[in-house]
N, C-alpha and C positions, 0 to 999 in steps of 0.2 A: 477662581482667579489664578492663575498662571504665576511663575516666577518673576518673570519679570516686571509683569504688573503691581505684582506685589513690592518689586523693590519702590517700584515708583510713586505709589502711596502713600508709605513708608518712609520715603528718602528724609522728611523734614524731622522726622522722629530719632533721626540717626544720629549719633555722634560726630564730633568734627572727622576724626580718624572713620570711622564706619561711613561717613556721605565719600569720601574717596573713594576706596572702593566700590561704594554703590556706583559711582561717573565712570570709573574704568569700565566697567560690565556693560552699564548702559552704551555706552561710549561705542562700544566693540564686542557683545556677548560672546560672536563666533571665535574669538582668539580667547576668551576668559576659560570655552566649555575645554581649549586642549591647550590649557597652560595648569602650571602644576603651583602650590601654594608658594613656591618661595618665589616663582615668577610675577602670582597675582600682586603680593604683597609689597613687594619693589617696582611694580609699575606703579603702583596706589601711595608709595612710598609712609609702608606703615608697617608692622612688624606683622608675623605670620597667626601670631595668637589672635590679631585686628581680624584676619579673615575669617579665622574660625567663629569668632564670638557675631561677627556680621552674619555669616551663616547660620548659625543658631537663630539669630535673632529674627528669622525667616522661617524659623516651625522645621527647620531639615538637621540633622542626625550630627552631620560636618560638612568638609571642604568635598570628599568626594561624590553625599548626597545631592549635596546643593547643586554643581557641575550637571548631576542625572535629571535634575530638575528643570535646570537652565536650557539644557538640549530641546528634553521636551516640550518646552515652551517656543519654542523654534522649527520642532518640526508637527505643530498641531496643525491638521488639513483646514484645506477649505474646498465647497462641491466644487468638484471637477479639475480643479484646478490647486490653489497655496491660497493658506490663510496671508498670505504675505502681498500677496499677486494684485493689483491694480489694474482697473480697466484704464487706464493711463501711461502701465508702464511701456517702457519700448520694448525691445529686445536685450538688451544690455540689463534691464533691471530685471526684468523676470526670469531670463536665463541664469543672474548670478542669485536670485534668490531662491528658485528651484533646488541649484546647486549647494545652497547652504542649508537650505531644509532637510535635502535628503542625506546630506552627513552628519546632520546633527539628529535623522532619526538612527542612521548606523550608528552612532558614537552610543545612542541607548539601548541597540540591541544590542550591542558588545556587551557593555554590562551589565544587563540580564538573562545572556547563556551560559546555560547552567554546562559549564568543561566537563563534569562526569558524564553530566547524560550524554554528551556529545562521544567522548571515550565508550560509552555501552554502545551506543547505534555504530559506530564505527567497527565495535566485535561482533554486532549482528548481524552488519552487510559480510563483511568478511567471512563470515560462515555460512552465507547461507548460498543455495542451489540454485537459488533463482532470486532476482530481485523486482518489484513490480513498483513502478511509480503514476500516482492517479490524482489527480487537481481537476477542479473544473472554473469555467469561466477563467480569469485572469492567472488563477495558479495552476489552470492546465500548460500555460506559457512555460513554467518555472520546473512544473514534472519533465514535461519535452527537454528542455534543458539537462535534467539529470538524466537522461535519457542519452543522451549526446556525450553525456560526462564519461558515464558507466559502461555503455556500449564498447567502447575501449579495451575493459577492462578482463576480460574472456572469461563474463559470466552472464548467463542467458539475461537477459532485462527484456524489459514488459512493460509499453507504456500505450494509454490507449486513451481516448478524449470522452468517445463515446462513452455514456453511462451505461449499455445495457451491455459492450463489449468487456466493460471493467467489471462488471456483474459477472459476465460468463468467467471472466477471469479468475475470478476468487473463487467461483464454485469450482474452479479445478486446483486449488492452492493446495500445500500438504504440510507436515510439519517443517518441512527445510525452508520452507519461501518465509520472504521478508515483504511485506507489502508497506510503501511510504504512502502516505494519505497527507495532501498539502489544503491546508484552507486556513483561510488568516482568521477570519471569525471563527469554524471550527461551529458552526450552524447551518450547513447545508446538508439537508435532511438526505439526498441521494448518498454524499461521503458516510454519515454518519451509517447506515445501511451498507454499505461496501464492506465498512471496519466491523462490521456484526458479521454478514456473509466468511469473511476473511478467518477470523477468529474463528469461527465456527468450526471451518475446515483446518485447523490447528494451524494457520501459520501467525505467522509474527508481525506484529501491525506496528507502526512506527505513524506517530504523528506530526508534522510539523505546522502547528495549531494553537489556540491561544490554551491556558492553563485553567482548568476544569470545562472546558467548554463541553457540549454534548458527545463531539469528536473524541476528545480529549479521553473523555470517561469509556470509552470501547477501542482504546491503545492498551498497548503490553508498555509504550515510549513513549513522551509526549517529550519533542524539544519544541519549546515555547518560545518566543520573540517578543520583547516587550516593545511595541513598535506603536509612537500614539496616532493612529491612523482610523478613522470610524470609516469603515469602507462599506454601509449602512447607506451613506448620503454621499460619500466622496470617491470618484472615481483611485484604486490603486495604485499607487505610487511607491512612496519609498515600503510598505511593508514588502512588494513584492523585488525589490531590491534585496532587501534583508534576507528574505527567501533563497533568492540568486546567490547571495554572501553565501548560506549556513547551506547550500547544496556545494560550494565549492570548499569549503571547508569540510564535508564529510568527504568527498570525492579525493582531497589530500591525505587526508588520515587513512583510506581505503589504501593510497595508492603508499603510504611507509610501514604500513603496518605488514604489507603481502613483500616488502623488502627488497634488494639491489636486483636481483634478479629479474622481478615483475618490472620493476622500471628499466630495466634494458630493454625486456618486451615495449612495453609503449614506447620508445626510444624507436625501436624497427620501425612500429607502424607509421609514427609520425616520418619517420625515412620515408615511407612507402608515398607518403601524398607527396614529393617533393617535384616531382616530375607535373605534376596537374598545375603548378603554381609558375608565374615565370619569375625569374631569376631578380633579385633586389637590385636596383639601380644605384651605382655607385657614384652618380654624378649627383 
């Protein structure tokens, strides 16, 4: 049972002050998941202790568990499409609940990336000689992607779809390469084989995968995405967003950590495509 089902259960069992807040949430989840306690508790118009003990009273830690709860209960799939999604809606309704599904699965992969590990893989690209990035099916989209990022950045990169190319790839790897291995389950037996191949030849395997997964366990790195998506039965959606986030987000930390002068370089190049583009219309 999900959060918010749960408040709904529940709501008669609640206190006068605690059913307020329960009708705020209900009311409006998507403004409760990024408002902050002194905001919940003045819309519900009840002191900020009212919220905490409300949220306790829902089996969650506090005010910023419950929030991570609430998310996820917003952004649970449905096949192919949004647990939200209506074969009724129009366009207007499932465009804006797509939209709110897939912020409220960011809002929960925000807070459970782990900023160190993110700080270590950011010192590993940065040193290393070569960097290879490899996904398949829908997180081959999301390696291509950092492919396009890093290519930029004047250090060899390596990105290839095919399995038996990304095979040959590892078996020429050496201690300097950094090999990223993307899969949201982190149970596709071809990646999991890659990251054994990779290792083997001593380079440095980074996963961006779920936490212990099969994948998981043959990384040096696993930055993990808590992202509630079973992509088992449901076509890929917001995990591979999240994906899309925490490659732009290692791609930034690449691009401060090598300092003012690396960014004057990308500074040129982006110069260089200016002439390929026509000129912004000022009318």
């Amino acid at each position: 049972m999900n959060i918010l089902e749960k408040i709904t259960q529940q709501k008669a069992a609640f206190s006068k002050s605690e059913r307020k807040v329960a009708e705020i949430i209900l009311a409006d989840p998507q403004t409760a998941i990024h408002s902050s306690i002194a905001t919940l508790a003045k819309m519900s118009d009840v002191s900020e202790p009212t919220v905490n003990r409300f949220c306790r009273r829902l089996d969650t830690k506090g005010f910023p568990d419950f929030k991570l709860h609430l998310a996820q209960s917003l952004a649970n799939g449905t096949p192919y499409v949004n647990r939200h999604v209506e074969e009724s809606d129009g366009p207007d309704e499932y465009t804006k609940k797509i939209f709110e599904s897939t912020m409220a699965s960011l809002e929960v992969a925000r807070q459970s990336v782990d900023v160190n590990k993110v700080n270590r893989a950011v010192d590993l690209l940065t040193q290393a000689q070569k960097i290879s990035f490899f996904g398949l099916g829908a997180s081959a989209s999301v390696a291509h992607d950092a492919l396009n990022k890093f290519f930029r950045f004047n250090v060899p990169v390596v990105y290839f779809e095919d399995i038996l190319m990304q095979r040959m790839s590892c078996m020429n790897c050496n201690e300097d390469d950094v090999v990223v291995l993307i899969s949201h389950t982190g149970r596709t037996k071809s990646l999991v084989e890659i990251a054994q191949i990779a290792r083997g030849n001593d380079a440095t395997v980074i996963g961006i995968t779920s936490e212990a997964s099969p994948l998981a366990k043959e990384c040096n790195l696993v930055l993990s995405l808590d992202v509630p998506e079973d992509t088992d039965m449901y076509m890929p959606m917001a995990s591979r967003i999240a994906q899309l986030t925490l490659i732009d987000i290692l791609a930034t930390g690449f691009t401060l950590r090598r300092g003012g002068k690396f960014r004057e370089n990308l500074k040129r190049v982006k110069d260089t495509l200016r002439g390929s583009r026509y000129e912004k219309r000022q009318d």
